[in-house]
N, C-alpha and C positions, 0 to 999 in steps of 0.2 A: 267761241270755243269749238275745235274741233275734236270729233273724239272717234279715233279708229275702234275697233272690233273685228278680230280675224282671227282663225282657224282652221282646226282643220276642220272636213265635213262633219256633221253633223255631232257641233260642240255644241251649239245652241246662241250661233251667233245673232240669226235672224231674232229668233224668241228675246234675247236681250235689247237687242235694237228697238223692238216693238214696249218693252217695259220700258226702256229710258222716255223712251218717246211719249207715252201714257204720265209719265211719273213729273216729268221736265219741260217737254210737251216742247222739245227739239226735233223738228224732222230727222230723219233717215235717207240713209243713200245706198243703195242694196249696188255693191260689185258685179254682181251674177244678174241684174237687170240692163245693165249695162251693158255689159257682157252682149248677151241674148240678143238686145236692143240692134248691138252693132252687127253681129251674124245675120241676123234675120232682115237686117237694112240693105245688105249687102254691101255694107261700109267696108269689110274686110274680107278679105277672103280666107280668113280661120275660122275653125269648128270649135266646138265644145272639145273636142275631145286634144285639141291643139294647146294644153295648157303651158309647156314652157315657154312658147310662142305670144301665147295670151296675156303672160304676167308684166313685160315690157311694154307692149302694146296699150293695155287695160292702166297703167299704174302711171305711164307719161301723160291719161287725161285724168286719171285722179288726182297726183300730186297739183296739177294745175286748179282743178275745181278748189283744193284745199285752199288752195292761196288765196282763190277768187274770194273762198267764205272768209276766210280771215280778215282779210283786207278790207272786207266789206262787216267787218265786225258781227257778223252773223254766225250763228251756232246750226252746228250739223255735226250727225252721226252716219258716220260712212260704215256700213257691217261687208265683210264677204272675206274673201281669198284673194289672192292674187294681190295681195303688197306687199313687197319685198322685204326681209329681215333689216335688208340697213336702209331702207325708206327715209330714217332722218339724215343720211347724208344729202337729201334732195331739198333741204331748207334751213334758212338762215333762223339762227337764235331768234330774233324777233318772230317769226313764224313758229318754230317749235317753244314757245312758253306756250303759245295759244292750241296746243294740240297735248289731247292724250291718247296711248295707244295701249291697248290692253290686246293678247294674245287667249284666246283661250285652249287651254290643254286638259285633256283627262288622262288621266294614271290608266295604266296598265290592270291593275287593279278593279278599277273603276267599270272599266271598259268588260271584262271579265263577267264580272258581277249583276253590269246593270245591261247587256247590250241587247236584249229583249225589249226593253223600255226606251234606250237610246232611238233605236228605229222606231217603237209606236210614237215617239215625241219628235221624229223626224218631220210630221205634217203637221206640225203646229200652227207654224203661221206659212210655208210654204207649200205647196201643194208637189210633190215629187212626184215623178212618174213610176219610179222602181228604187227600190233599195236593195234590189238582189248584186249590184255590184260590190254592198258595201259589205265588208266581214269584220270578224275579232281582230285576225290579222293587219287587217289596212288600220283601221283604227288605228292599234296598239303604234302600228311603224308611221304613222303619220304623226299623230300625237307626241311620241319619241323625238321626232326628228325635229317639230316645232319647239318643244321644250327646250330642243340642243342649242335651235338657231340662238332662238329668246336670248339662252344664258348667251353665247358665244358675245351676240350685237348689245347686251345691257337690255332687253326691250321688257317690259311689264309682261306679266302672263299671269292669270287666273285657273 
């Protein structure tokens, strides 16, 4: 079983990854290590900050590791960004029984309310350098737009 988890930043994809992991005691596969891995390898010649660049790039070796797990009847939770809303058109029925994909979204609302806490639970399990890019606004329009995709492709969202 494969189980995605994606979001926007800091929805608390990593921190779930880390409880499945504890609970089921399924490895984990972080995107954004990936990511990093390959910038800093000099495999690629994109930045962090190159994300519509990254998501094509990033998600033609994820769908593949997906299959590898599959195929290989092995369970893995892959958490981060960068997979695309219609990702299951990149796998046949026999692959997509063996995968779940959860989106996580926060309300408007939510975001409002809690975004004091949202950033101090932003180092939970990752260690970030700065959260001064992140605001109510990005939130709110990130959050928004994931919910939109979710409904638009059919995809699970929490």
């Amino acid at each position: 079983m494969v189980i995605i988890i994606t979001g926007a930043t800091h929805t608390g994809k990593t921190a779930l990854a880390q409880k499945l992991l504890e609970k089921y005691k399924y490895p984990y596969f972080s995107v954004d290590h990936l990511k990093m891995g390959l910038i800093r390898s000099k495999n690629t010649s994109l930045t962090p900050l190159d994300d519509e660049k990254l998501m094509p790039y990033l998600w033609g070796i994820v769908k593949e590791i997906i299959k590898t797990v599959i195929e290989n009847q092995q369970n893995l939770i892959i958490e981060g960004g960068y997979i695309p809303f219609n990702w299951a058109e990149d796998f046949s029925a026999e692959y997509l029984k063996n995968i779940d994909y959860y989106c996580l979204v926060m309300t408007p609302e939510y975001i409002k309310k809690h975004f004091a806490e949202i950033l101090k639970y932003a180092n939970v399990i990752e260690k970030r350098k700065n959260n001064l890019e992140c605001s109510v606004d990005q939130l709110i329009a990130e959050n928004n737009y994931n919910l939109a995709m979710c409904q638009k492709f059919g995809n699970k969202f929490i």
